[in-house]
C-alpha positions as CSV (number, residue, x, y, z in Angstrom):
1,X,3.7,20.6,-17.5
2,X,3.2,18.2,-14.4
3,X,1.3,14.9,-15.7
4,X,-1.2,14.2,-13.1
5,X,-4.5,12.6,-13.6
6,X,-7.3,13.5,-10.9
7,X,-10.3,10.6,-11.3
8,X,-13.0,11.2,-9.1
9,X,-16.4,8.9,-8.8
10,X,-14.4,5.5,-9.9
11,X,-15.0,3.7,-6.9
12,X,-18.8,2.6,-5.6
13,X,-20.0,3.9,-2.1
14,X,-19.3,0.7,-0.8
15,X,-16.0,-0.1,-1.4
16,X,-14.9,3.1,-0.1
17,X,-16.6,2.0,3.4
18,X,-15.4,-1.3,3.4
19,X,-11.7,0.1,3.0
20,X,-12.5,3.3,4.9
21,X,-13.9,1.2,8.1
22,X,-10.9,-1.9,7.5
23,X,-8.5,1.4,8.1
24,X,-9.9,2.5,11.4
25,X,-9.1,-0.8,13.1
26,X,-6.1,-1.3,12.2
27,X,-2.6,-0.1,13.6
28,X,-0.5,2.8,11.8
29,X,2.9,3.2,12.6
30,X,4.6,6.0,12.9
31,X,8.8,7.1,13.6
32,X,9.4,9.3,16.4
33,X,13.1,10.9,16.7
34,X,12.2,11.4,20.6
35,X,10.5,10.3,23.7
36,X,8.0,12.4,25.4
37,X,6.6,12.8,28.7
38,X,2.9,12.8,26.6
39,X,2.6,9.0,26.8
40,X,2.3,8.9,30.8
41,X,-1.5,7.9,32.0
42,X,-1.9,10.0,34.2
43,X,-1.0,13.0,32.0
44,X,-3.1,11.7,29.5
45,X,-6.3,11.5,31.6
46,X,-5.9,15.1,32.6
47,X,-5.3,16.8,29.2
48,X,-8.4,14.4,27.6
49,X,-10.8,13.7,30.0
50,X,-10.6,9.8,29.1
51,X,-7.7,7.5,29.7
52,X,-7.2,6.8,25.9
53,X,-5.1,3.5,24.7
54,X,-1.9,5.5,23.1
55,X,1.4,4.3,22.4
56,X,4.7,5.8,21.0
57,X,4.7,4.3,17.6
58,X,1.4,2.9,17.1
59,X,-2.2,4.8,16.3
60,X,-5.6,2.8,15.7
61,X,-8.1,5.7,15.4
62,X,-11.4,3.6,16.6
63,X,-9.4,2.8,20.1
64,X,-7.1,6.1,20.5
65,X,-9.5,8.3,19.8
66,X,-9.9,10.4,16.2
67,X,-8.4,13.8,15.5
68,X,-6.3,15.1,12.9
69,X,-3.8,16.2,15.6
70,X,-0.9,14.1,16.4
71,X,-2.2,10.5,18.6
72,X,-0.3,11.0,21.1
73,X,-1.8,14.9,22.5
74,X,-5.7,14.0,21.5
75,X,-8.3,16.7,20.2
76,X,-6.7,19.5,22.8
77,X,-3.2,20.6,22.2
78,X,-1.5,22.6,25.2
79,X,1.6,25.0,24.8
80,X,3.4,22.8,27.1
81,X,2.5,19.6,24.9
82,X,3.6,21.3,21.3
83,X,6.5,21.9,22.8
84,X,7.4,18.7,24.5
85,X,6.3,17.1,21.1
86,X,9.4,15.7,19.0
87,X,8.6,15.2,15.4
88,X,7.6,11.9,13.6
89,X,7.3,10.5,10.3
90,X,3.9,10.2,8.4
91,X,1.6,7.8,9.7
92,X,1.8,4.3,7.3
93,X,0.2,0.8,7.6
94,X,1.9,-1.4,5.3
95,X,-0.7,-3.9,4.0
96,X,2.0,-5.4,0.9
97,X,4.7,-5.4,-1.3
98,X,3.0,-7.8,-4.0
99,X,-0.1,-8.8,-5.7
100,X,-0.6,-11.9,-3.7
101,X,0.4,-10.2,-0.1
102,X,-1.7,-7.1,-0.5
103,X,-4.7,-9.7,-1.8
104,X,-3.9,-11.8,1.6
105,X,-3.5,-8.7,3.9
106,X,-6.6,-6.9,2.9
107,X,-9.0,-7.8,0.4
108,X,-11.0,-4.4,0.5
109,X,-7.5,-2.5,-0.4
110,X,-6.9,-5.7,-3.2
111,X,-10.5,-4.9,-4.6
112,X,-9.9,-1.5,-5.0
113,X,-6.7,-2.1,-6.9
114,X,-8.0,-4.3,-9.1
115,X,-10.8,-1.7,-9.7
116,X,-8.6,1.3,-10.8
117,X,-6.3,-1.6,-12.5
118,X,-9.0,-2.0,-14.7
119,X,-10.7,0.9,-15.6
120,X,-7.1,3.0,-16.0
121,X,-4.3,0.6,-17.1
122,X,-6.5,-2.3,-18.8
123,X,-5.3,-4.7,-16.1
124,X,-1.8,-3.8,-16.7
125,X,-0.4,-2.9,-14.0
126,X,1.4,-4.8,-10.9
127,X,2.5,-4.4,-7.1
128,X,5.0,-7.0,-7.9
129,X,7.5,-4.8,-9.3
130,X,6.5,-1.4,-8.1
131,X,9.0,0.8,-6.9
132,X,8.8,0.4,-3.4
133,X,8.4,2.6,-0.4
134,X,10.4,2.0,3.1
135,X,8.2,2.3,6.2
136,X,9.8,3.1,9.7
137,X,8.4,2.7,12.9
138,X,7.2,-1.3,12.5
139,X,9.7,-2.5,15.2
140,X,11.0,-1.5,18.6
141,X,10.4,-2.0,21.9
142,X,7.6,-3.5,23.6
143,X,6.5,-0.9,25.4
144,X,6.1,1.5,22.1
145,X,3.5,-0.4,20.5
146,X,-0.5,-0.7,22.0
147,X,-0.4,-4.4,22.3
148,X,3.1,-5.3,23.0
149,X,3.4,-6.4,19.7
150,X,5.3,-5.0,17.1
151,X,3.7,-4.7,13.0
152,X,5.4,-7.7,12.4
153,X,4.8,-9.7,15.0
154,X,0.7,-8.4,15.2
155,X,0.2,-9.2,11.6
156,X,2.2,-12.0,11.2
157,X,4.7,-10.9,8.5
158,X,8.0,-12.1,8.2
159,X,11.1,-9.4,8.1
160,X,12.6,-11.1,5.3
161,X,9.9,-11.1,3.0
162,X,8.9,-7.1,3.7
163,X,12.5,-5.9,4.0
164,X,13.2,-4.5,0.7
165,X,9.8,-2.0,1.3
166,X,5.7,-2.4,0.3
167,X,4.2,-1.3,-3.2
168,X,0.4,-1.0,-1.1
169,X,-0.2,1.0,2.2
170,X,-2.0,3.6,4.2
171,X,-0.9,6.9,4.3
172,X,-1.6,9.7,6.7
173,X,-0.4,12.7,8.0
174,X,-1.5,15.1,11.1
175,X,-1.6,18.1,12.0
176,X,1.9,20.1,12.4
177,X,1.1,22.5,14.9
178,X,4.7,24.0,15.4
179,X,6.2,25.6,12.3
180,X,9.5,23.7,13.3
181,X,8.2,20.5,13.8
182,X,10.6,19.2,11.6
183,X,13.0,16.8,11.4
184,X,16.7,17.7,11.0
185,X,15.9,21.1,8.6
186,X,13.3,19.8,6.7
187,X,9.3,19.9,7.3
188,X,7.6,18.2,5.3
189,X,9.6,17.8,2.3
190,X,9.0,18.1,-1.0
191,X,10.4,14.8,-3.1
192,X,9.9,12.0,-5.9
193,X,8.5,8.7,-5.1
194,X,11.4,7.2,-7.2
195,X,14.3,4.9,-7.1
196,X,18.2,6.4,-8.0
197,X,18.5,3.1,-10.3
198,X,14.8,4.0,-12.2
199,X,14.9,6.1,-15.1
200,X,11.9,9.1,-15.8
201,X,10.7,7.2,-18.8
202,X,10.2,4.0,-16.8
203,X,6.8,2.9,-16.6
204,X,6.4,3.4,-12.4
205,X,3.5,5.7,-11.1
206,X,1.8,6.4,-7.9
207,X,-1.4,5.8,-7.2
208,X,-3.6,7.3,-4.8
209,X,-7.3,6.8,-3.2
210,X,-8.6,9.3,-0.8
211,X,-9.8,7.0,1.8
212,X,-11.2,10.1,3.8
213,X,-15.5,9.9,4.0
214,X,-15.6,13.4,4.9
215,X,-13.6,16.1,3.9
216,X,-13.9,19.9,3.2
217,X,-11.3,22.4,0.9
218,X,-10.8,24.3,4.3
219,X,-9.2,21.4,6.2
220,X,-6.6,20.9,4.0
221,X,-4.5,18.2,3.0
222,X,-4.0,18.8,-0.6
223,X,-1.1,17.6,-2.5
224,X,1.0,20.3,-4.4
225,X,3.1,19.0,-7.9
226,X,6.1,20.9,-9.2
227,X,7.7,21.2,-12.5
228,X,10.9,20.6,-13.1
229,X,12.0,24.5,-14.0
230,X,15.8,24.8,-13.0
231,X,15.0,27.5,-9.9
232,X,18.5,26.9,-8.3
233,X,16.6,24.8,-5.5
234,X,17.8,20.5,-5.5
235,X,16.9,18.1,-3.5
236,X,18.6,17.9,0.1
237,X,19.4,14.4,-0.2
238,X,19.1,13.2,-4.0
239,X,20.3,16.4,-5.4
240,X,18.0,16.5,-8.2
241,X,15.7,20.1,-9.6
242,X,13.5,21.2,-7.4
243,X,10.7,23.5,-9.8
244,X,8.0,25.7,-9.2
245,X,4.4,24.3,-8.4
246,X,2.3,23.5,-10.8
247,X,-1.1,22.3,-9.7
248,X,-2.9,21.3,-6.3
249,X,-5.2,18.7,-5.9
250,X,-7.4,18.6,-3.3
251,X,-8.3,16.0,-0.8
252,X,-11.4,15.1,-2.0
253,X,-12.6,11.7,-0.3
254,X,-12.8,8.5,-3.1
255,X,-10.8,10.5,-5.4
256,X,-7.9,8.8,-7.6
257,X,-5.0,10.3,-7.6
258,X,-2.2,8.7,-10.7
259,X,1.5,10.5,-11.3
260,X,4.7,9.2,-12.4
261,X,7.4,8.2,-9.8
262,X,10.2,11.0,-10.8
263,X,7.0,13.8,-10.2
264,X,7.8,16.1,-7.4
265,X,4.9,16.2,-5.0
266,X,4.4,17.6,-1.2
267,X,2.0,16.7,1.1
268,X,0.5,19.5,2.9
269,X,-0.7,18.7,6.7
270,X,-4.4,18.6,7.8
271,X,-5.5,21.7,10.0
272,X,-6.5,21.4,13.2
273,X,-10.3,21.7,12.5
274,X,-10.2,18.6,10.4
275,X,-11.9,15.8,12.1
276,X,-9.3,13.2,11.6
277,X,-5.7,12.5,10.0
278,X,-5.8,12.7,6.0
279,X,-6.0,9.4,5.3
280,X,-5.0,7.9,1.5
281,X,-4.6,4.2,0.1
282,X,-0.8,4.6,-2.1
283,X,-0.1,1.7,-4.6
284,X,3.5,2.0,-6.1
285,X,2.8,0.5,-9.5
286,X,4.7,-0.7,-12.7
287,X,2.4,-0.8,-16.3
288,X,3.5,-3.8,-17.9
């Protein structure tokens, strides 16, 4: 049997708005494989009625507009859009990759931590030695980013100190409104938030917060966790079981998520009646 715990009512009202409104203002990155014509003004202005602020790799909801479709196409998505689209990563915003850079990038998401720290590992656990998770998309061009800027530049972080990956981050996902929006031969993959060097008794676990206000069962967005039955099916890249699901949890906003780091998990995408992106606060965590 999967071991996942599902924690809902931990977190008050109002640190859920704090963290909740922080989100909204801030800039998630995202990969793209490929350039699009769906970035050009004047485009823009005739499929949305507004001349939105958009870029190629960058999405802050308050100033591009909210939807749970993909940034760049807005609430209305054409034919002709879907299939210029070229598919991207999840949307992330890395806020740190320790205790004292996630407490000096955002204090709401550092309050929250220490929350859940509390009342579920007795103050045990740490971002410091997390396993930790690489985001794409922070650098690039000029032109790909809103302000000219990329992550690194915007929020003032140096390469060096974020290049081995962050333990803390926003994570979101849109809508995938082609069936093969998918990069290479995989759509939205199933995986393990692990490391090849950890092993499955090591004390590493995800944790997640529904940072969502609003959310219903019929716009998706749940996560699906898999046993680790030998079906015949491995991993594309890691090679390791793939099993059959075991149990779905739903995107329920301030709800804690917790599962170790060699649990299979998929993510499945908002649909397109959901009002925005699913958004969730991830901490990779080690239990000392």
């Amino acid at each position: 049997m999967v071991d996942v715990k599902v924690y809902d009512g931990l977190i008050s009202e109002d640190m859920h708005s704090s963290m909740y409104d922080w989100a909204q203002n801030v800039s998630w990155y995202c990969k793209w494989i490929g350039m699009t014509h769906l970035l050009d003004k004047k485009k823009k202005l005739l499929r949305t009625g507004e001349a939105r602020r958009v870029s190629v790799q960058e999405y802050i909801p308050d100033l591009s507009g909210k939807s749970s479709s993909k940034h760049v196409l807005g609430a209305e998505t054409s034919i002709e859009d879907m299939i210029a689209l070229f598919r991207f990563s999840m949307y992330r915003h890395p806020i740190g990759w320790s205790n004292e850079s996630a407490q000096n990038h955002c204090k709401e998401a550092w309050n929250i931590f220490t929350s859940i720290n509390n009342q579920l590992f007795d103050g045990k656990a740490t971002l410091d030695d997390g396993l930790k998770e690489a985001i794409t998309g922070l650098s690039g061009p000029t032109g790909y980013f809103i302000s000219g800027k990329s992550y690194y530049d915007k929020y003032n972080v140096e390469r060096t100190d974020a290049a081995g990956g962050f333990t803390c981050y926003l994570n979101g996902r849109s809508t995938d409104p082609m069936k093969n929006d998918k990069i290479g031969q995989r759509s939205g993959q199933m995986h393990k938030d692990t490391d090849p060097r950890a092993k499955d008794d090591d004390p590493y676990y995800t944790v997640l917060f529904v940072l969502n206000k609003k959310w219903r069962p019929d716009w998706g967005g749940e996560i699906t966790f898999f046993n680790d039955e030998d079906t015949g099916a491995t991993h594309w890249k890691r090679g390791y079981n793939l099993g059959w699901p075991e149990k779905v949890v739903g995107n329920k906003p301030g709800r804690i998520i917790v599962y170790k780091h060699n649990t299979t998990h998929i993510s499945a995408p908002p649909r397109i009646t959901a009002p925005e992106i699913t958004q969730r606060l991830a901490f990779r965590i080690k239990v000392i």
